[in-house]
VEXVEXTI-356863 format. One record per residue (C-alpha): x, y, z. Coordinates in steps of 0.05 Angstrom, whole numbers, plus 32768, in hexadecimal, padded with zeros to 4 digits. Layout:
VEXVEXTI-356863
XYZ ...
***
This chain:
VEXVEXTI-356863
870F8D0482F7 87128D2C82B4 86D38D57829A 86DD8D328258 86E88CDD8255 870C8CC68213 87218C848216 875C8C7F81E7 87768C398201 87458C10822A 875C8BC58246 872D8B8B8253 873F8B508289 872C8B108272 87338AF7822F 86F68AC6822F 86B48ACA81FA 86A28B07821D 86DE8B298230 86FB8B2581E4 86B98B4381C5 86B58B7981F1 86FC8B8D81D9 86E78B768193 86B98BB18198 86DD8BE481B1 87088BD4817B 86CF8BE38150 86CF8C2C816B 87168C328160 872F8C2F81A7 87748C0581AF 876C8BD081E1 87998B9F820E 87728B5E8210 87898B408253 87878AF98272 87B38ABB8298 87F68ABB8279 87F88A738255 881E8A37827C 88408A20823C 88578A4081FB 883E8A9181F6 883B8AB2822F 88058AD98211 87E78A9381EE 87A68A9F8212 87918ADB81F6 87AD8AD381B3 87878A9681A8 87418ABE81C5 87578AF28190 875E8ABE8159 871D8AAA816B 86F88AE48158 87018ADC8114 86D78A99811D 86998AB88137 86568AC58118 86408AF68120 867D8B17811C 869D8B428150 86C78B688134 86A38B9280FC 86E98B9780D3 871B8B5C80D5 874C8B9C80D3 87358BB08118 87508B708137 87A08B9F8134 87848BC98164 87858B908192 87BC8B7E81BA 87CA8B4581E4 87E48B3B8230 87ED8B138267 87E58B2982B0 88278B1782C7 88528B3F828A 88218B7E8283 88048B9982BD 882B8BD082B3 88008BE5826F 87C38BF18296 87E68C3482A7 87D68C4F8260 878A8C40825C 874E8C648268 87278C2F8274 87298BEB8296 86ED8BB6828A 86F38B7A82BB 86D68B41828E 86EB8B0082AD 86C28AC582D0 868B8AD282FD 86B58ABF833D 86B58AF88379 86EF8AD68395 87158ADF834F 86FE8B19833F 87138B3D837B 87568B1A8380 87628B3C8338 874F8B7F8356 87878B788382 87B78B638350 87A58B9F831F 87948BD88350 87D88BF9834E 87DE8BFB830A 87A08C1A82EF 87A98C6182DB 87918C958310 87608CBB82E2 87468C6E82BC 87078C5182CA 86FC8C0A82E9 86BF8BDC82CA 86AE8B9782E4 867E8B77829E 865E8B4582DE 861E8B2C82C2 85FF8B31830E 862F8B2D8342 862C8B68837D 86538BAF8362 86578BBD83A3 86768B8383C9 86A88B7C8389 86B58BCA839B 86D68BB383E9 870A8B9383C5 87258BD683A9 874F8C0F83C1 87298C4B83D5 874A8C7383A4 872D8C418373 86EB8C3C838B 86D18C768376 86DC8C63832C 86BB8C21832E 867F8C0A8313 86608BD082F3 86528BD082A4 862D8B8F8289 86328B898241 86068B5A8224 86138B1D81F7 862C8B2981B5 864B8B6D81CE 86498B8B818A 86088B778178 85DA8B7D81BE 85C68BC381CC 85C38BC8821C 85F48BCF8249 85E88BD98294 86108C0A82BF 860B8BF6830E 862F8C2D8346 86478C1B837A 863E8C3F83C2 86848C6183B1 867D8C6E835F 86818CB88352 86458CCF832A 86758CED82F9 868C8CA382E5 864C8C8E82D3 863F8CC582AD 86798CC68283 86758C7B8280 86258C818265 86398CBE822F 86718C948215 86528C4A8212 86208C7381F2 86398C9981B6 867C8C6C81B2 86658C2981B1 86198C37819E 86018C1481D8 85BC8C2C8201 85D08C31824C 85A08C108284 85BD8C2782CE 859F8BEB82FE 85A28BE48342 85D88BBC8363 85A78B77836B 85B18B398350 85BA8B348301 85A98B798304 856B8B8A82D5 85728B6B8295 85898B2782A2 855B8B2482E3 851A8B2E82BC 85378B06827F 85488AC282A4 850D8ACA82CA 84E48ACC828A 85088A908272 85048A6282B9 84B58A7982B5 84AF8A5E8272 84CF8A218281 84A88A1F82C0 845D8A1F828E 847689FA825B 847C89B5828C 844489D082AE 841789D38267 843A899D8248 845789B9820F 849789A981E7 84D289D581E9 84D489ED8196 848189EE81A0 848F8A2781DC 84D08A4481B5 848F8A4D8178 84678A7581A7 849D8A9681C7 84C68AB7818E 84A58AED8156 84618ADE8161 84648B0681A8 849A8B368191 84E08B0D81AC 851B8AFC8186 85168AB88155 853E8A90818B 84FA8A9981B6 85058A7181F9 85268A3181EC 855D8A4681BA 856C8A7D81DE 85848A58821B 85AE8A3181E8 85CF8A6381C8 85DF8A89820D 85FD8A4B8227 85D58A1B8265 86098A19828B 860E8A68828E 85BF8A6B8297 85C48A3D82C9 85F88A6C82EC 85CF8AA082DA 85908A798303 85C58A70834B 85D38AB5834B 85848ABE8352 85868A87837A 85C38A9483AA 85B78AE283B2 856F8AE283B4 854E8AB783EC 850D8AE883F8 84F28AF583B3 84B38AD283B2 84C98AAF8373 84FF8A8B8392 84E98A43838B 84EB8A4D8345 85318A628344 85458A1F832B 855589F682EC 852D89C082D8 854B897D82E4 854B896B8293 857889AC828E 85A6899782BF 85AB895382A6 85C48976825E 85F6899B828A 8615896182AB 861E89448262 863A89828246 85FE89918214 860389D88229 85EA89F181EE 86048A0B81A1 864C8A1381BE 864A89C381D1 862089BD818D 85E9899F81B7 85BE89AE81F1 856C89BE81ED 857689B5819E 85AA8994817D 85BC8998812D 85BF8951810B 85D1895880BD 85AD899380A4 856D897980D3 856389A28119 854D89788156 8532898E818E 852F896081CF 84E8893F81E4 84ED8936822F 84B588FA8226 84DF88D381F4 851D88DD8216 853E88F181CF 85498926819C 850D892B8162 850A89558129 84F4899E8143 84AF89B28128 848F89E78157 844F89F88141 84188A2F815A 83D58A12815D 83A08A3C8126 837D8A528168 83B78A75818A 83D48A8B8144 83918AB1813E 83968AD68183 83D38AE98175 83CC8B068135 838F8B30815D 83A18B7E8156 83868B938193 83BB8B8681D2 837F8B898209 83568B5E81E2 83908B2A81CE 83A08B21821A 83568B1B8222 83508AE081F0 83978ABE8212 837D8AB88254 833A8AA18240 834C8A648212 83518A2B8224 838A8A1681FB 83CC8A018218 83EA8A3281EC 83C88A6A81FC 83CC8A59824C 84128A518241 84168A928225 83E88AC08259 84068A998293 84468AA78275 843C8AFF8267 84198AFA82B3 84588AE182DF 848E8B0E82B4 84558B4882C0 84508B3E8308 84978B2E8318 84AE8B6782F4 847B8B95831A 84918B788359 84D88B808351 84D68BBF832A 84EB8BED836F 85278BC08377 85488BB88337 853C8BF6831A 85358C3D8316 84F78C3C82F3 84C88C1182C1 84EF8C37827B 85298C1C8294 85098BCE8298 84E68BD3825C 85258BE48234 854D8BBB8259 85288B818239 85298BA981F0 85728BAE81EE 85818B728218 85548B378207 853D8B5081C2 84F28B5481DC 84C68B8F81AE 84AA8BA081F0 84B88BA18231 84948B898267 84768BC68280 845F8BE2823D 84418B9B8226 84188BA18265 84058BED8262 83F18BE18219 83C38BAF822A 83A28BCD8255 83C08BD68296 83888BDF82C4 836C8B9882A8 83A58B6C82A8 83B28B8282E8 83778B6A8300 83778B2282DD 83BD8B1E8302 839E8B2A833E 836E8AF88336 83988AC98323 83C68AD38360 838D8AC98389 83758A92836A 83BD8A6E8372 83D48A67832A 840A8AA18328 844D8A898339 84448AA48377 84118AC783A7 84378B0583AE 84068B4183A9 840C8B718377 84328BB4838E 83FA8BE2839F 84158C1B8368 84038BE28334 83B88BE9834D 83B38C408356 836F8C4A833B 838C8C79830A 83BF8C5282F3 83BA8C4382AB 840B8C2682A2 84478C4C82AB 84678C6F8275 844B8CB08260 84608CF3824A 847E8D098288 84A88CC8828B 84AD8C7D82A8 84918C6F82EE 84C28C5F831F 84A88C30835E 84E98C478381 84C58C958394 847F8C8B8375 84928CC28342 84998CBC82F1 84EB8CC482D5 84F98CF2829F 852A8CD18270 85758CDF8284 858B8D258277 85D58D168265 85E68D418226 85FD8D0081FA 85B48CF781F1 85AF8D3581CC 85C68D1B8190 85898CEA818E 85568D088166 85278CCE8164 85358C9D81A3 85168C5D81AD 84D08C6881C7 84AD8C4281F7 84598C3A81FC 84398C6E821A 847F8C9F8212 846B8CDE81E5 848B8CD681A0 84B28D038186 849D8D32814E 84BA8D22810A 84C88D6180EF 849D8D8E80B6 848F8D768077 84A88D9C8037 848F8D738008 847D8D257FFA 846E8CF67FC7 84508CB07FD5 849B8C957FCF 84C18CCC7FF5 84B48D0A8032 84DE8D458030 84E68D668074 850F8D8880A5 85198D9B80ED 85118DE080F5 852B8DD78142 856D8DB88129 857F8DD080E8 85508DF080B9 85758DEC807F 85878DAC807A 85468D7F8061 853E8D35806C 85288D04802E 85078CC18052 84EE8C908028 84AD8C788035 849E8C3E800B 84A28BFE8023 84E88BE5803B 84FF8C21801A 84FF8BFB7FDC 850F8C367F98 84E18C357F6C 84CC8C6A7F35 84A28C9A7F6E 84E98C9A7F9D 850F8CA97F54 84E28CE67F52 84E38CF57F99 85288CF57F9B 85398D217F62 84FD8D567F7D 85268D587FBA 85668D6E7FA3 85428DA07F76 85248DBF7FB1 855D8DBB7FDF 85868DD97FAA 85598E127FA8 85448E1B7FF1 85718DF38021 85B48DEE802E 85BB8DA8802B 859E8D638028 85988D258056 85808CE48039 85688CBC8080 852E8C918099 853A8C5A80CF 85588C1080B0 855D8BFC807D 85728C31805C 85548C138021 85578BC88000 855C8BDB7FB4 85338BE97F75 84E18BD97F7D 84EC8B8F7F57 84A48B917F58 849F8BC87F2C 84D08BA17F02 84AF8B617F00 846F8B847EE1 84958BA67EAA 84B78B6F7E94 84728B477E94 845C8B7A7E66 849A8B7C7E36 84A58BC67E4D 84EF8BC77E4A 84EF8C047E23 84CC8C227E63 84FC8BFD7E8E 85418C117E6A 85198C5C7E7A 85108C4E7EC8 855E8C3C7ECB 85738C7F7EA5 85458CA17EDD 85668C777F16 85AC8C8D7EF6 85948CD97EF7 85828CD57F3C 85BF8CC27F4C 85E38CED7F27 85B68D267F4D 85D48D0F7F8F 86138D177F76 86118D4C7F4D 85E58D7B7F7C 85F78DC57F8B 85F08DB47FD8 860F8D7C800A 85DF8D348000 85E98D138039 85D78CBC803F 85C78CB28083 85CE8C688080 85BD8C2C80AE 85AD8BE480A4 85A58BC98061 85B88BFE8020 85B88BC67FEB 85BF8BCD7FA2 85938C197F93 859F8C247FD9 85E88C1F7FD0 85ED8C447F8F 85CA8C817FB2 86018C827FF0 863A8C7B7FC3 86178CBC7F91 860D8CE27FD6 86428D127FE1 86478D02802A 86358CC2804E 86338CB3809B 862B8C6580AA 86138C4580ED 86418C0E80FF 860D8BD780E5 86068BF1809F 86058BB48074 860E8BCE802E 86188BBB7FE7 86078BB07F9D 85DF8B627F97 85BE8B767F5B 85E38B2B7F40 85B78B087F72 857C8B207F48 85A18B127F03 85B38B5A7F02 85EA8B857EFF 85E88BD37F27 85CF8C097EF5 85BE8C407F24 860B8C5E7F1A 86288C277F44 86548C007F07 865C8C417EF8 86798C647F3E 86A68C277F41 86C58C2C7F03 86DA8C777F18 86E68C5B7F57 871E8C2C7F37 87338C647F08 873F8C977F46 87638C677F77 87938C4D7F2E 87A88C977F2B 87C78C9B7F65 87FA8C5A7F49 88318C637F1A 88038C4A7EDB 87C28C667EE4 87A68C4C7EAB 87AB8C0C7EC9 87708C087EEF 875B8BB77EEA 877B8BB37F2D 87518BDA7F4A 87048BC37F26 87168B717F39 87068B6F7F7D 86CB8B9F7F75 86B18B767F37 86BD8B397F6D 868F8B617F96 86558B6B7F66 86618B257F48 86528B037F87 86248B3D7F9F 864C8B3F7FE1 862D8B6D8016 86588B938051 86548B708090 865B8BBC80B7 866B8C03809D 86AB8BF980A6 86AA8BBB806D 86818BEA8048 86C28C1C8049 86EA8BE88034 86C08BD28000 86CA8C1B7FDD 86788C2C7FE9 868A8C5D801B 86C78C878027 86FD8C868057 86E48CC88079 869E8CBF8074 868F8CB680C4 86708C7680E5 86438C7A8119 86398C448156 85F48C5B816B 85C48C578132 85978C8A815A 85D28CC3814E 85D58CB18102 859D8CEF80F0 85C08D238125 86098D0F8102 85ED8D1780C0 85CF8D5780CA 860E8D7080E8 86328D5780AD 860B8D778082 860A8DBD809D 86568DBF80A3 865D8DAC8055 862E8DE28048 86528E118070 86928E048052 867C8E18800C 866E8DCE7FF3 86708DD37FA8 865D8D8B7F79 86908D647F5F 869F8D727F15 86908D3D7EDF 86C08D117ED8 86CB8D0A7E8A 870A8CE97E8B 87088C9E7EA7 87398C697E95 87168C267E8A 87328BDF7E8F 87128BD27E57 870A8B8E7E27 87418B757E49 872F8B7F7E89 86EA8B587E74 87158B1D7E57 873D8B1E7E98 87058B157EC3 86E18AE97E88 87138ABC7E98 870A8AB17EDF 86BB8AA97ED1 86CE8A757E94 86F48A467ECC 86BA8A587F02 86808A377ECE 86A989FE7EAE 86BE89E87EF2 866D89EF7F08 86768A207F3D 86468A587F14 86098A4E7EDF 860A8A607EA1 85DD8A9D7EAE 86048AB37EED 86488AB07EB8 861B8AE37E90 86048B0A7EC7 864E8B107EE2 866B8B247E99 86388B5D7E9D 86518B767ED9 869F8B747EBE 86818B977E7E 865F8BCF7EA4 86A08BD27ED8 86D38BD27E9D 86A88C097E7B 86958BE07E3C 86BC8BBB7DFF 86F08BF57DF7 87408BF37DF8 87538BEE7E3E 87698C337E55 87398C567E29 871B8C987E4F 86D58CA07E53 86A88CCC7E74 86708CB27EAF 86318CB87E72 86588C867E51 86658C5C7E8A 86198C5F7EA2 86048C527E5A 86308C117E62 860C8BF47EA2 85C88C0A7E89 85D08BE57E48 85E88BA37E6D 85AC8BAC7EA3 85788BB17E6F 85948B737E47 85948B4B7E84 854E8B5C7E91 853A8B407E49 854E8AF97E65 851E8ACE7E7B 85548AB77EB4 85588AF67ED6 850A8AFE7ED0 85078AB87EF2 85358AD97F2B 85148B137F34 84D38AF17F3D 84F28AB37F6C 85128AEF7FA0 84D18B117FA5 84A58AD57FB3 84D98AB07FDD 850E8AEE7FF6 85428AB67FDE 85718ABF7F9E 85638A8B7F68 85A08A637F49 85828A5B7F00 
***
């Protein structure tokens, strides 16, 4: 193979769910694909994939993080376009879990696939290596297996499983690229059934269902105890099976089953007769609309085994178990489980026992070493911990020995003794500074050297793992830290925001105006980053006070600050750099769009909502869009005319739309078409650093004030009056939201002058500050403000 893989054209086989996300998101990373599958009996030859294509567009949540990416797309049928697999770089094999049709697709495609491509099978858990016999020698050597979890975009891990022939070289370049280009974090398993993530996964869901007949408990009453309250995702148990489909957990469950006759769990590799009962009927689950829950009206049901029927779903945690939980000590919370008496609280120990000593028992076969398990189950399942780091942070030495007990005293899922590493006298978990233990050698792992994890400054951590240090401090404020990293780059310093949700109120104003001061005068440049969100908008608290008060002199004085601060990102003698990820709404999104550089990760979900709060944006964003408008009308043959270009942003702000990716936020004119995205959020700090020293090093200079800006004007404020007129007579807006909305085309059409009048950005600022303050004066907005931050939910007033 080449030193270097770039995958300029990849192809996926099999245009099902699966097989049309994964090439939704390589789309996402720019890579042209050739979405293969059966060439259609009637009509289209290439109907099949067309239609999975079309279906994208239906999905929530959305694949494809652009609607534009779906061109780079193509579709094919096997029987017209073999021949195309000679142009791409990679091949991912995406179709049914059947050996037999798997292997007969080998066949068909092995003399077609480029001599330098590599060949992926996305199998969810059958054998790498017997799908490997099927393949040419020549072939061999660059195939591998690499499981993407469910929704491709969205889930984190993705496992990478050699085979007995795969060149290490493959899986190297393979790891680097799934990496940095898609953003995912690579697990390599062992070639064993469902390899690591799915294999501890199901069994954590057939356990649960095994407790929950055995306690007696209802299926939204586990799903309670099962979700946020122990660190898993909101679908918990229950939902979870529903939304991954029964009848693909329940092929899930025979491959454990078929491949696995030894494992001491075996008896339990089995679905319970109620879920193979919804099977037979087709309730598999929210693709069928109904399986363990089911929606009726705006009411969601959940079955009760005992009535034979559906019931309204109200999953409670008993006080006593809620108060266990809520303990902050891990040792002492276990402690209290196993001791109650509650059905809950059995439930739950019994529950965090079996997935402790299966995963112990199994760890030698399935994986390299614990790390790999524990992440596995981060970036796979959703869980906040792993297995192996739950344990070890309850004490390991303790609940080791209330599993053994309980194995001996026969209520573990099975009698299998512990490993006897689990038991070393001087064993205290497994992850420490020297790495993860691995039951394969008896040794601890070192995290993979490859050099794509170079550009991680501050990976994922793990209990027990040594964290890394975060830099010196230059100066701080109890709203902001300045710092940098003397071992990277120490000129460039790093603004986090430390205030809660990085919400902007008058101590990050300050903060952030100190910090351009003093990079001006002693760095070279400036990087605004701390990990999601990158912040949520102004401190409404702060607000809601002042307007209590009648302070709105003070208030209309905290905007002009929040407008200088802006205007000192943008107007600094060095590079400002937003590092952004997550949520940058309203403030948030006015800082970005001042910065003079941005760098996105892919799920950046950005915009201005100050309209859900009766608001309009008066930190420079009406502003920045107006000049936006004016800039893009200068390139057209009247540019003058810029209404064009302020009615779908003032569509934007009216509706206080938010980006659904960076990309959208590109679209949306908050970023710019250059400004870079990045796929792995954990590269976002080592790209914006970068960024920022090769701005500095080209002689960055500000941007001068702009002091001649066309406006749209009154008439672009009666255009869009209009619009807002038909929108409240016909009842589709309030009466205050028609006021709110006029503000916004005010401040966007830079104030009741002539349409093409120039006027500089003070006048333009003055504008949106004037309309923010008067809106504040209302008792409407007040009555917003104070609804979102009691309930999180706008108020329709």
């Amino acid at each position: 193979m080449n030193n270097r893989f770039i995958v300029k054209h990849a192809a996926v086989l099999g245009a099902g769910v699966m097989g049309a996300q994964i090439a939704a998101h390589l789309a996402n990373a720019g890579i042209a694909v050739t979405l293969f599958d059966l060439t259609a009996k009637e009509g289209d030859r290439d109907g099949i994939a067309k239609k999975a294509l079309a279906g994208l567009k239906k999905l929530e949540p959305a694949p494809l993080a652009s609607p534009s990416r779906l061109a780079l797309i193509t579709p094919a049928n096997y029987d017209d376009h073999l021949d195309q697999l000679r142009n791409c770089d990679l091949v991912i094999e995406a179709i049914a879990e059947r050996m037999d049709w798997k292997t007969a697709l080998y066949t068909r495609i092995a003399p077609h696939v480029s001599p330098d491509a590599i060949l992926a099978s996305n199998t969810s858990g059958l054998s790498i290596g017997e799908l490997a016999k099927s393949l040419p020698e020549s072939l061999r050597t660059r195939f591998c297996g690499v499981h993407f979890f469910n929704p491709p975009r969205y889930m984190r891990l993705v496992e990478l499983i050699a085979t007995p022939y795969t060149e290490p070289v493959v899986l190297d370049h393979l790891e680097s690229w799934l990496t940095s280009r898609l953003g995912k974090g690579v697990i390599r398993a062992q070639d064993t059934p469902n390899f690591i993530g799915n294999r501890i996964g199901v069994f954590a869901i057939l356990a649960a269902m095994h407790h929950t007949e055995r306690r007696g408990l209802g299926f939204d009453e586990v799903d309670a105890l099962t979700g946020p309250k122990i660190g898993r995702p909101k679908s918990a148990t229950y939902r979870t099976a529903d939304v991954v489909g029964l009848d693909t957990l329940a092929h899930v469950v025979s491959t454990l089953r078929d491949n696995l006759p030894d494992d001491p769990w075996h008896r339990y590799f089995q679905l319970p007769a109620w879920l193979n009962a919804l099977i037979e009927k087709g309730a598999l689950g929210q693709k069928t609309g109904i399986g363990v829950y089911r929606k009726q009206g705006k009411e969601i049901q959940v079955l009760d085994l005992a009535a034979r029927d559906y019931r309204p779903a109200a999953g409670t945690v008993a006080d006593e178990v809620e108060a266990i939980l809520k303990q902050r000590d891990p040792a002492q919370r276990f402690a209290s489980l196993r001791a109650s008496t509650h059905p809950q609280a059995q439930f739950l120990w019994s529950l965090f026992r079996d997935i402790f000593h299966y995963s112990a028992k199994q760890l030698e076969h399935i994986a390299d070493n614990a790390r790999d398990v524990d992440l596995a189950m981060r970036w796979g399942f959703g869980w906040a911990q792993g297995p192996f780091e739950t344990w070890q942070a309850a004490g390991w030495q303790g609940i080791a020995d209330a599993i053994a007990e309980d194995i001996a005293a026969g209520t573990a899922m099975s009698d299998a003794p512990l490993p006897d590493w689990v038991r070393a006298a001087d064993r205290s978990g497994v992850h420490d500074a020297a790495g993860s233990y691995s039951a394969r050698d008896g040794k601890q792992h070192p995290r993979p050297s490859l050099a794509v994890y170079q550009r991680q400054l501050f990976p994922e951590r793990l209990i027990g793992e040594t964290a890394s240090d975060r830099g010196i401090t230059l100066w701080e404020n109890a709203g902001v830290r300045l710092w940098h990293l003397p071992e990277v780059d120490a000129g460039i310093g790093i603004l986090s925001f430390t205030s809660k949700m990085h919400t902007i109120g008058d101590e990050v104003l300050d903060g952030v105006m100190h910090a351009v001061e003093h990079s001006e005068r002693h760095l070279d440049a400036l990087v605004i980053w701390h990990e999601a969100p990158f912040a949520v908008g102004a401190n409404l608290s702060q607000v809601v006070q002042a307007c209590a008060a009648g302070q709105f002199d003070v208030l209309e004085a905290t905007v002009a600050k929040f407008q200088r601060a802006s205007l000192s990102l943008q107007r600094a003698r060095v590079p400002t750099v937003a590092a952004v990820q997550g949520m940058a709404l309203g403030g948030g999104c006015e800082f970005l769009m001042h910065c003079s550089h941005r760098v996105l990760a892919l799920e950046s979900y950005v915009g201005l909502v100050e309209a859900g709060v009766g608001l309009v944006p008066a930190g420079g964003g009406s502003k920045a869009l107006a000049a936006r408008a004016a800039e893009l009308a200068a390139h057209t043959a009247t540019p003058n005319e810029v209404f064009p270009f302020i009615q779908p942003v003032f569509q934007q702000i009216a509706t206080a739309q938010v980006s659904k990716s960076a990309l959208q936020a590109i679209e949306m004119g908050y970023a710019r078409a250059h400004d870079p995205v990045v796929f792995h959020p954990d590269e976002l700090l080592w790209v914006a650093i970068r960024q920022a020293r090769a701005a500095a090093d080209a002689g960055y200079a500000p941007p001068l004030p702009v002091t001649n800006i066309p406006v749209a004007g009154r008439t672009g404020i009666a255009n869009l009056e209009m619009m807002l007129v038909n929108m409240r007579e016909g009842g589709m807006i309030s009466a205050h939201d028609y006021r709110v909305a006029r503000s916004a085309a005010v401040a966007l059409c830079g104030g009741e002058v002539d349409a093409g009048t120039h006027v500089d950005e003070e006048w333009l600022l003055a504008v949106e500050r004037r309309e923010f303050v008067a809106l504040l004066r209302t008792p409407e907005t007040q009555a917003r403000i104070e609804h979102t931050l009691k309930t999180g939910k706008p108020l329709r007033n």
